[in-house]
ZADO-1210 file (C-alpha; in nm, 4 decimals, padded with zeros to 6 digits):
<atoms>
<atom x="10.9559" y="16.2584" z="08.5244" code="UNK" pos="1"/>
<atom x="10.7126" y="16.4035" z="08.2879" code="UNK" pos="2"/>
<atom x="10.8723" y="16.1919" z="08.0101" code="UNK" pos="3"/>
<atom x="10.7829" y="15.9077" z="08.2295" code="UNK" pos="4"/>
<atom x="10.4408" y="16.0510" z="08.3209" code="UNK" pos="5"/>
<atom x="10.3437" y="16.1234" z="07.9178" code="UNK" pos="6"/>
<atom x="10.4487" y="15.7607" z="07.8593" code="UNK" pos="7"/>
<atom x="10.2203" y="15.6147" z="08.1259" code="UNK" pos="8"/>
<atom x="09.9360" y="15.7754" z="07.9941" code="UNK" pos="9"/>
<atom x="09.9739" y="15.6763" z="07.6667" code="UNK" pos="10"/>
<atom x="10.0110" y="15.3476" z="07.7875" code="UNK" pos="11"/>
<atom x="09.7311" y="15.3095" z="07.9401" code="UNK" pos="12"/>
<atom x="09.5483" y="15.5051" z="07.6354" code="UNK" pos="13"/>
<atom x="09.6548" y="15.2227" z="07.4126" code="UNK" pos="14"/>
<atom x="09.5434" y="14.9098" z="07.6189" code="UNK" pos="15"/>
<atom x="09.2130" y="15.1001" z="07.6506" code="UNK" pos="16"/>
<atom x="09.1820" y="15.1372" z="07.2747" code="UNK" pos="17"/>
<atom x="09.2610" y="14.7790" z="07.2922" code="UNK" pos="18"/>
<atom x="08.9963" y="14.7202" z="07.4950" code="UNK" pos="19"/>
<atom x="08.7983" y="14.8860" z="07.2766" code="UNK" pos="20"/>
<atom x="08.8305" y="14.7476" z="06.9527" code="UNK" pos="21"/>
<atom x="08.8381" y="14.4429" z="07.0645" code="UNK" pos="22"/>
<atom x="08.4946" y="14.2077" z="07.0138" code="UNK" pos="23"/>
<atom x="08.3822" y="14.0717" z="07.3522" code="UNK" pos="24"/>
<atom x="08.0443" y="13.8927" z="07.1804" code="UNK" pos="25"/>
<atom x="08.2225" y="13.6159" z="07.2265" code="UNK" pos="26"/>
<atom x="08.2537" y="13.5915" z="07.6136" code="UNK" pos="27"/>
<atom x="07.8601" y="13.6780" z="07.6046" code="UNK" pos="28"/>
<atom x="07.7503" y="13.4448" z="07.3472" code="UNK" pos="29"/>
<atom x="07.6107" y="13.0941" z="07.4799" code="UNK" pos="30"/>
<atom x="07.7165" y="12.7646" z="07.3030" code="UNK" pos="31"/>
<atom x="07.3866" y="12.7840" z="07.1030" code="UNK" pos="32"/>
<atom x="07.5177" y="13.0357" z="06.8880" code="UNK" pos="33"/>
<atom x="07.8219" y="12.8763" z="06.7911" code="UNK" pos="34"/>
<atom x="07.9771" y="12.5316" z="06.6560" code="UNK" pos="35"/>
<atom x="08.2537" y="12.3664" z="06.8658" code="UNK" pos="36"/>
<atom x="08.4272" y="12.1367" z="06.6678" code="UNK" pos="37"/>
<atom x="08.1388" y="12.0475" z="06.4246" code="UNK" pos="38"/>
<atom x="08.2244" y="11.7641" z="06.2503" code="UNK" pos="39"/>
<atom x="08.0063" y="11.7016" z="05.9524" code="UNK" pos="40"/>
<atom x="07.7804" y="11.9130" z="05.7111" code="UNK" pos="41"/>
<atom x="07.5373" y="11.7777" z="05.4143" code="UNK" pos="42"/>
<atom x="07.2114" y="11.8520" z="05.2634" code="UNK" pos="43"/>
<atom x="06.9485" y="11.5931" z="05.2527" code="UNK" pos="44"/>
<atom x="06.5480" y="11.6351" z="05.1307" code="UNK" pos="45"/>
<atom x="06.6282" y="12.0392" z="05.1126" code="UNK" pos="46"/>
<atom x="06.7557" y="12.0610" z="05.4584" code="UNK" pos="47"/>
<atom x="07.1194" y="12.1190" z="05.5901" code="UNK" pos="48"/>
<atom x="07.2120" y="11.9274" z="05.8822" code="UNK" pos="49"/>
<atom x="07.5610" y="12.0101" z="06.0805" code="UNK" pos="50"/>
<atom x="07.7109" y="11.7602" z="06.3484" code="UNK" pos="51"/>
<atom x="07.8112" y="11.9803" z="06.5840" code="UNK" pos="52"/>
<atom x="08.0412" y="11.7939" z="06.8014" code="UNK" pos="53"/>
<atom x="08.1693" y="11.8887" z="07.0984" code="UNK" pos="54"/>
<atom x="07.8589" y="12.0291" z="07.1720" code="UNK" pos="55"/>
<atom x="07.6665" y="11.7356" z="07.1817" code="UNK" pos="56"/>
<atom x="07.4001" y="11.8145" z="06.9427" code="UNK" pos="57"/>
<atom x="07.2869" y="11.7704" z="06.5681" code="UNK" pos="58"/>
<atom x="07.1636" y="12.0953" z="06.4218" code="UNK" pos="59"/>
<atom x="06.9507" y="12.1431" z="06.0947" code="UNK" pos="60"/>
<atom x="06.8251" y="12.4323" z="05.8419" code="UNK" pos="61"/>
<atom x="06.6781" y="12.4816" z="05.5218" code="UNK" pos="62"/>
<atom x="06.8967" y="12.7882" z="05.4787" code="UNK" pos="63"/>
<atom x="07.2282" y="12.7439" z="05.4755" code="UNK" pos="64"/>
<atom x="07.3250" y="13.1165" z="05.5470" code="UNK" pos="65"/>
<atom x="07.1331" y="13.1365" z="05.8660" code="UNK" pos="66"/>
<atom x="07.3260" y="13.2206" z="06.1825" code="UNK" pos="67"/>
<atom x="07.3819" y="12.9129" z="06.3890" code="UNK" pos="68"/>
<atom x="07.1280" y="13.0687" z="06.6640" code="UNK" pos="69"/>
<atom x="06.8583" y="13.0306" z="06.4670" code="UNK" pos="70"/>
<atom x="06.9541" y="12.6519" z="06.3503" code="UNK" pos="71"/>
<atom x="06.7088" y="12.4094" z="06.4867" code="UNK" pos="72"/>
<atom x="06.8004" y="12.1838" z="06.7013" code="UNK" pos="73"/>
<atom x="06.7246" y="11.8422" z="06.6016" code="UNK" pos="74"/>
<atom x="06.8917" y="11.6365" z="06.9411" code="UNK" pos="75"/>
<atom x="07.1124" y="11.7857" z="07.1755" code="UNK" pos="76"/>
<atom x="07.1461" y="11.5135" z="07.3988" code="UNK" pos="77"/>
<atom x="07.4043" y="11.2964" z="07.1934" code="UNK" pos="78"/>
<atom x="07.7314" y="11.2161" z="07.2290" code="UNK" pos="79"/>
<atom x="07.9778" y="11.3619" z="06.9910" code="UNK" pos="80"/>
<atom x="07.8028" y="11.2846" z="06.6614" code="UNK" pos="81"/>
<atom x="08.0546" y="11.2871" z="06.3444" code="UNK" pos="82"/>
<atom x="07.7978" y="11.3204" z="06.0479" code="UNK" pos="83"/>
<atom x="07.4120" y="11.1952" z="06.0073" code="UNK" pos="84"/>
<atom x="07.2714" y="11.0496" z="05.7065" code="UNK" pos="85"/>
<atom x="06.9179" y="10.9401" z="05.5623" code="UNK" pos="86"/>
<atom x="06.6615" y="10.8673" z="05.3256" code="UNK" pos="87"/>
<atom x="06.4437" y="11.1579" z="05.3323" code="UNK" pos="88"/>
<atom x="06.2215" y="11.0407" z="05.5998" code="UNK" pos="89"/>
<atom x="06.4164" y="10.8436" z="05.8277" code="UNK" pos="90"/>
<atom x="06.7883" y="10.9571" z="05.9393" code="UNK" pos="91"/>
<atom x="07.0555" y="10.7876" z="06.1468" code="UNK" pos="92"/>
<atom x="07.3347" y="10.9516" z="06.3417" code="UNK" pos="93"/>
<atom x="07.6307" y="10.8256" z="06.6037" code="UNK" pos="94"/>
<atom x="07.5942" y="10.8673" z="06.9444" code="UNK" pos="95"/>
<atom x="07.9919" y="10.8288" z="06.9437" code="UNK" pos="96"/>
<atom x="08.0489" y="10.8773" z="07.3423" code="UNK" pos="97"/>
<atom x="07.7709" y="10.5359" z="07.4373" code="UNK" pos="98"/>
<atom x="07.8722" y="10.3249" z="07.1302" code="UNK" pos="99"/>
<atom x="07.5097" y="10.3398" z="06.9622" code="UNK" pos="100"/>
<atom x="07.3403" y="10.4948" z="06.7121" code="UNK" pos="101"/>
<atom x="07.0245" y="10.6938" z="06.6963" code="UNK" pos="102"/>
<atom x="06.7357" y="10.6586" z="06.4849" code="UNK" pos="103"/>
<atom x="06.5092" y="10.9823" z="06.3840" code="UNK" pos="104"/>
<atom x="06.1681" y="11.0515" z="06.1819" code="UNK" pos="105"/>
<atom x="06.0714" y="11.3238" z="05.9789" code="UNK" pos="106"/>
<atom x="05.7146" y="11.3227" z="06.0584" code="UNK" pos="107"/>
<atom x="05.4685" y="11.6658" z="05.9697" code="UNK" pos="108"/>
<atom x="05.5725" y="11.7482" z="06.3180" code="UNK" pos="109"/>
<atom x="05.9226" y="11.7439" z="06.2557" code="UNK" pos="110"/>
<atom x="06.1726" y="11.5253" z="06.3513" code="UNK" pos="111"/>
<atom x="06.1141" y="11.2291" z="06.6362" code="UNK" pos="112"/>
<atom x="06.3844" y="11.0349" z="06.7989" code="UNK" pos="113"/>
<atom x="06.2076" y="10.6779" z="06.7032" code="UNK" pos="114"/>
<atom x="06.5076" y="10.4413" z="06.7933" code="UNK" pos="115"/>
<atom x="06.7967" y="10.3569" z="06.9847" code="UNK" pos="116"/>
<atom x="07.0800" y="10.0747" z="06.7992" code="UNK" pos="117"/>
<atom x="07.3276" y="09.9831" z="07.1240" code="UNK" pos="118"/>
<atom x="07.6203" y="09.7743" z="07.0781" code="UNK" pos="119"/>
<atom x="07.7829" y="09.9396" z="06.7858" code="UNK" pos="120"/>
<atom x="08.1411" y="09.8980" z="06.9805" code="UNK" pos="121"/>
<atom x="08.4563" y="10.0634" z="06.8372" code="UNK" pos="122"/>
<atom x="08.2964" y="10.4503" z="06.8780" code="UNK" pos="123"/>
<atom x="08.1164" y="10.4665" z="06.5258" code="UNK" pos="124"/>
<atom x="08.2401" y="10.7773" z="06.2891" code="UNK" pos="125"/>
<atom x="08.0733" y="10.8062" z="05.9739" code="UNK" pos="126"/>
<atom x="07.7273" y="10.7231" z="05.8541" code="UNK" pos="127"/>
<atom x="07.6130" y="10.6690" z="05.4810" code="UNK" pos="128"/>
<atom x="07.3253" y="10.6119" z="05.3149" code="UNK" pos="129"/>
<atom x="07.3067" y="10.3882" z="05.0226" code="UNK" pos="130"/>
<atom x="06.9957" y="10.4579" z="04.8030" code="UNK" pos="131"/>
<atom x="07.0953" y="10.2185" z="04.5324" code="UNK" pos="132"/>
<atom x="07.0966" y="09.9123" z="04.8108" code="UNK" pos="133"/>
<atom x="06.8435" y="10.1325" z="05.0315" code="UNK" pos="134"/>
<atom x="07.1017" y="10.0592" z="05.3358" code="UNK" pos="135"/>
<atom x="07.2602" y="10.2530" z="05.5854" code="UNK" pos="136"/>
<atom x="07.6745" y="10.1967" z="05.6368" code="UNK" pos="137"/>
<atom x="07.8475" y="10.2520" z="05.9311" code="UNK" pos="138"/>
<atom x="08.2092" y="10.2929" z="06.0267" code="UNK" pos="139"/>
<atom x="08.3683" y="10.2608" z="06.3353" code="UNK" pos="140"/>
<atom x="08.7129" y="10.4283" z="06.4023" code="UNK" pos="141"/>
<atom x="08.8388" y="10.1735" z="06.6637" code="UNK" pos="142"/>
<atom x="08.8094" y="09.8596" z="06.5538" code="UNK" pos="143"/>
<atom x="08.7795" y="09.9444" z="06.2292" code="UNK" pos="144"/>
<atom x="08.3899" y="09.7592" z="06.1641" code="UNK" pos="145"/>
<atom x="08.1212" y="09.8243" z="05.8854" code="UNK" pos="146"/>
<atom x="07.7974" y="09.7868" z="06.0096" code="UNK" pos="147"/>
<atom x="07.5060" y="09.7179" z="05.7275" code="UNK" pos="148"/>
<atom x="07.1489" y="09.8283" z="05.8428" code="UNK" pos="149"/>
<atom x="06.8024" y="09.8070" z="05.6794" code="UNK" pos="150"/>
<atom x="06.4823" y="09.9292" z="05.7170" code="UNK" pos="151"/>
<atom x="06.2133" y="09.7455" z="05.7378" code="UNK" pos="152"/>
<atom x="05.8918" y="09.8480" z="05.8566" code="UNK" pos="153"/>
<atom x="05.9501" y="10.1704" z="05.9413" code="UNK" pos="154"/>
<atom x="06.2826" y="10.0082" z="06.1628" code="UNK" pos="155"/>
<atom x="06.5999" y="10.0677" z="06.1504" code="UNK" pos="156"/>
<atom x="06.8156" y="09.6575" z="06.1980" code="UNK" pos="157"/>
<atom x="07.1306" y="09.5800" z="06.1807" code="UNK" pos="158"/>
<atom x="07.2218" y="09.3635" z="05.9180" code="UNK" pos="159"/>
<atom x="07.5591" y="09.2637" z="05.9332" code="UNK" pos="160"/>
<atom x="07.8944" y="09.3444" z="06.0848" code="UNK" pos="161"/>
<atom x="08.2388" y="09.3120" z="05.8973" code="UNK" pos="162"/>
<atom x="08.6250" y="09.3719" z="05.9632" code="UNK" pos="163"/>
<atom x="08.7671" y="09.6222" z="05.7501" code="UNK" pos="164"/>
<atom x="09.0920" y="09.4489" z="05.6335" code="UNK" pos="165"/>
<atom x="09.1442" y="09.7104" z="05.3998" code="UNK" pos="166"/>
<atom x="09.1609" y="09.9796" z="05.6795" code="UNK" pos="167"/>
<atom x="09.2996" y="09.7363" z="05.9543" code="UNK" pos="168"/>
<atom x="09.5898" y="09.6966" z="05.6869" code="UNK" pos="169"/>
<atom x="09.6857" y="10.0896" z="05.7038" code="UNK" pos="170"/>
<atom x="09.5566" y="10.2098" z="06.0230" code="UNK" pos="171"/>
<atom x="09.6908" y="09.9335" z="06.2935" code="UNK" pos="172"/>
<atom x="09.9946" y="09.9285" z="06.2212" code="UNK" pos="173"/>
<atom x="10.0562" y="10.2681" z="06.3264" code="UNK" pos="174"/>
<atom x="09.8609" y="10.2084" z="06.6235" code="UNK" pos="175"/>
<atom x="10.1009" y="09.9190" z="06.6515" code="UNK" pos="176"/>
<atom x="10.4399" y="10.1408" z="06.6553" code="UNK" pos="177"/>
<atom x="10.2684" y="10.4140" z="06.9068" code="UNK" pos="178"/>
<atom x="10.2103" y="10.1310" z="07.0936" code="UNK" pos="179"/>
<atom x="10.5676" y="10.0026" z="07.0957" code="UNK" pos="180"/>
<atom x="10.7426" y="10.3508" z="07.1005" code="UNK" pos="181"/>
<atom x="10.4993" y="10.3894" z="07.4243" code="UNK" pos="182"/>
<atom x="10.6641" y="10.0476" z="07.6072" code="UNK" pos="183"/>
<atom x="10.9855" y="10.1240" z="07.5052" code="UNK" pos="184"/>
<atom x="10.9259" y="10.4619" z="07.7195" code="UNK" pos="185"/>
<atom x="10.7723" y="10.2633" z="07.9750" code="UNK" pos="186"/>
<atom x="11.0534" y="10.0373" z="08.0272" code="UNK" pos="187"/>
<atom x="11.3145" y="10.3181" z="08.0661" code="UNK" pos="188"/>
<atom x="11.1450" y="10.5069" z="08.3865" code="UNK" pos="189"/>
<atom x="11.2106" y="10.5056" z="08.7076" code="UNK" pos="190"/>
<atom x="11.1508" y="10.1824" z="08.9170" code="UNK" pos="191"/>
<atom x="10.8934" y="10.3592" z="09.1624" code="UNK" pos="192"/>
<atom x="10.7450" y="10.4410" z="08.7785" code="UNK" pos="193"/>
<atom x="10.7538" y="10.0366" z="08.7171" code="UNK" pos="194"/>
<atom x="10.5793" y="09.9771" z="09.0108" code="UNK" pos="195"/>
<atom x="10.2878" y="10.2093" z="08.9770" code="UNK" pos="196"/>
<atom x="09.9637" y="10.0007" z="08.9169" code="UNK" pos="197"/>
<atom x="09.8865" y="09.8529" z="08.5279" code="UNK" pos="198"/>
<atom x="09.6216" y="10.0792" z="08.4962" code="UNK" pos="199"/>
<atom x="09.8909" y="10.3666" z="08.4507" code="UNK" pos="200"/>
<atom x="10.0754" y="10.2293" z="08.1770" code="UNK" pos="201"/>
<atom x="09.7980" y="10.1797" z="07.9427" code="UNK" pos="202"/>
<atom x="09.8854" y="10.2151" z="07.5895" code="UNK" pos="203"/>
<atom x="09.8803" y="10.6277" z="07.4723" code="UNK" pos="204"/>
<atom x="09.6326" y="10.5981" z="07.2681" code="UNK" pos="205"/>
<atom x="09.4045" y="10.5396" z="07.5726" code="UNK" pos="206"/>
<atom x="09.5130" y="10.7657" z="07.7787" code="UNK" pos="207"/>
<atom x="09.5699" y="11.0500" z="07.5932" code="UNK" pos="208"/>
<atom x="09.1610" y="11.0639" z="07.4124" code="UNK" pos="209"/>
<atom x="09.0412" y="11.3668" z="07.5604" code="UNK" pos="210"/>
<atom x="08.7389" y="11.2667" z="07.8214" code="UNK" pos="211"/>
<atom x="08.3939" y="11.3071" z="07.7155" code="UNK" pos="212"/>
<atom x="08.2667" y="11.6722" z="07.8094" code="UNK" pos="213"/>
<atom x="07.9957" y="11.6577" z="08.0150" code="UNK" pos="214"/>
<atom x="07.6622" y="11.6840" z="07.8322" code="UNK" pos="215"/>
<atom x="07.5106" y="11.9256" z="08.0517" code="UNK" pos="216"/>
<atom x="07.8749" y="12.1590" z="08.0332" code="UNK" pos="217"/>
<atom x="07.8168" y="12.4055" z="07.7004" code="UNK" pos="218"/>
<atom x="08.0893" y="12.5727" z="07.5876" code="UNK" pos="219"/>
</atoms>
């Protein structure tokens, strides 16, 4: 019994020195001092810019070794960007969850959110800018499109939209064989699967894209 007894309390010794040792900052901490999922970091005009993904925001510094707290906060109401680029004075991110894009400028004030670009279909992923053709490339990860924009006074248009053959070439068919592995699995459920409505049996690629967090949920 006291065998048992001297166990027990060293038991219980060692989960509290667990307990202990263990950092709960974490569990305290709001999502404004840390990155979830960030996506995309660069340095444009002397200032360091992260996409920070998942939670919804575009962050920017001119010291890279400052704790993400004290980041400012250049939009946090933007769906999943992926990167941001620019010219110096005006800079163009994805607002990936609306298909759009959105337009900012560096003013003495700081930054101002001057335009929104809707219609850019396909959940746009990357964003470059050119400074030898003074253009802005976009790239969208679902259909595969590169989107030319210009600026002209002071705007941000789009110029042009083009297929990627190049990508279409190695990225559908993939897409293609998940698609056919998924039927295939269809086809050999159950009949009360069969009969389920079509909305069910979209292809897996649909239905398995995690859903858009909420933007007022912070993590």
């Amino acid at each position: 019994m006291r065998k048992a007894g001297l166990r027990l309390t060293m038991l219980v010794a060692l989960i509290a020195l667990v307990f202990q040792s263990t950092p709960t900052h974490a569990a305290n901490d709001s999502y404004a001092d840390r990155l979830y999922s960030p996506m995309f970091i660069t340095k444009i005009a002397g200032l360091y810019f992260i996409a920070d993904s998942w939670n919804h925001r575009l962050l920017y510094s001119k010291d890279v070794r400052q704790p993400i707290k004290d980041w400012k906060v250049l939009d946090n109401d933007i769906a999943a960007p992926h990167s941001i680029a620019g010219n110096g004075t005006i800079f163009v991110s994805e607002d990936t969850g609306r298909d759009r894009l959105i337009v900012y400028t560096l003013t003495t004030k700081g930054f101002v959110r001057t335009q929104t670009i809707a219609g850019i279909k396909g959940r746009p992923h990357r964003t470059i800018y050119d400074s030898a053709t003074q253009k802005f490339y976009v790239l969208t990860s679902d259909t595969q499109n590169i989107y030319t924009l210009s600026i002209k006074d002071g705007k941000v248009l789009v110029d042009s939209k083009k297929e990627s053959h190049l990508l279409r070439s190695r990225v559908c068919p993939v897409l293609l064989d998940h698609r056919r592995q998924n039927v295939l699995r269809e086809r050999t459920e159950s009949d009360s699967r069969r009969q389920l409505p079509r909305r069910h049996l979209l292809p897996s690629r649909e239905v398995r894209r995690p859903p858009w967090l909420p933007l007022h949920e912070r993590y």
